[in-house]
C-alpha positions as CSV (number, residue, x, y, z in Angstrom):
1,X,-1.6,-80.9,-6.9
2,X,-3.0,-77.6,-6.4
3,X,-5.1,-76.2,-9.8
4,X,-2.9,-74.1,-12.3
5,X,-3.8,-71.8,-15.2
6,X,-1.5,-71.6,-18.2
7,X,-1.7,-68.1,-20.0
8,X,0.3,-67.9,-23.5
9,X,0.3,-64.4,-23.4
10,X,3.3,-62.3,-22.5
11,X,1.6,-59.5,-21.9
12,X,-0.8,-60.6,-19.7
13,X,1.7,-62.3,-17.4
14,X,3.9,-59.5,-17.5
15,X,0.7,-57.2,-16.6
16,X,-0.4,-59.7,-13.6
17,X,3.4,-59.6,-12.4
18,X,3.0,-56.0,-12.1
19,X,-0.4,-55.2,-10.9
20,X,0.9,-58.3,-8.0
21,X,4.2,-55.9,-7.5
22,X,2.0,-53.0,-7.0
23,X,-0.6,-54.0,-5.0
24,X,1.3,-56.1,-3.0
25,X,-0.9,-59.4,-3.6
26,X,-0.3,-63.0,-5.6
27,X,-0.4,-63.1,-8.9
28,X,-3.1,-65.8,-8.5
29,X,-5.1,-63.4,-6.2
30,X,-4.8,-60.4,-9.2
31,X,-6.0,-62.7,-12.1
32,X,-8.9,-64.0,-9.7
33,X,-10.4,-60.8,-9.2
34,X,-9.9,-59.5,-12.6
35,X,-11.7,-62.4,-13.8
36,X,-14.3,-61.4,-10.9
37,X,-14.4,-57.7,-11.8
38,X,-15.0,-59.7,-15.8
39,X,-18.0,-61.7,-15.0
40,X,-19.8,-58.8,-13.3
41,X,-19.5,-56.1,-16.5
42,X,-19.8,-59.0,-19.0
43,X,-22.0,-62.2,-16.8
44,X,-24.7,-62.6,-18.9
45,X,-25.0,-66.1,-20.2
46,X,-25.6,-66.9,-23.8
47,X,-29.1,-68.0,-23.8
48,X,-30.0,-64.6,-21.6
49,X,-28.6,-62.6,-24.1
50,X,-30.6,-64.5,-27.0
51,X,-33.8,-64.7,-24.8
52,X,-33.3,-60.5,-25.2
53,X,-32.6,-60.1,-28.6
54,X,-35.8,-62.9,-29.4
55,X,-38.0,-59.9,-27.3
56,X,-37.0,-57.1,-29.2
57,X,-38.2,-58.5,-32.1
58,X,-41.4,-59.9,-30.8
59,X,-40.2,-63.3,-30.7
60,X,-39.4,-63.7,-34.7
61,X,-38.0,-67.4,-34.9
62,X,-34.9,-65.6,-37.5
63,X,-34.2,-62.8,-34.1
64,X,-34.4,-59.3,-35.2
65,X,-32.9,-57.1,-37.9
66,X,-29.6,-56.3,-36.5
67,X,-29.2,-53.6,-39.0
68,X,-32.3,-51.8,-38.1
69,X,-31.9,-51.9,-34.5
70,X,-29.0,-50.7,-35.3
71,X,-30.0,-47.7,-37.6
72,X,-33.0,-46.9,-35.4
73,X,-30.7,-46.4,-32.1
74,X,-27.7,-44.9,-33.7
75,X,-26.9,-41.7,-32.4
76,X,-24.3,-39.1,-33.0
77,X,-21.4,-38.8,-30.7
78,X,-20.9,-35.2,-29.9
79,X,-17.3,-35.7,-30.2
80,X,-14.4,-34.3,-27.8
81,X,-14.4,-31.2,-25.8
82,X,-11.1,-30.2,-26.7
């Protein structure tokens, strides 16, 4: 039996069915490399993302202050060009 991969979601089979139409590939070729083009913007494990926030707070065993890092590297958005 070859693997499967049940999605609920209405819209995202509808979208796959689509971007498959339009690109003239399998449907199981589109979700595999979204899921690809996924892991490389959003990859990093859990415990690497931990190990960073420990850093940034000198290794305090409760992490660091979300709300100051926050604060301290909040900037403006200089809004749209319109």
């Amino acid at each position: 039996m070859q693997p499967q991969l049940s999605v609920r979601s209405a819209k995202a089979r509808d979208l796959a069915h689509r971007l498959a139409r339009a690109e003239g590939r399998t449907i199981a070729s589109v979700v595999e490399r979204a899921l690809e083009a996924y892991a490389r913007r959003h990859g990093e494990p859990a415990e690497g993302f931990y190990q960073r926030l420990s850093r940034l707070d000198g290794g305090d065993q409760d992490g660091p202050d979300l709300a100051e890092l926050i604060e301290t590297n909040r900037r403006s958005h200089p809004g749209l060009d319109l």
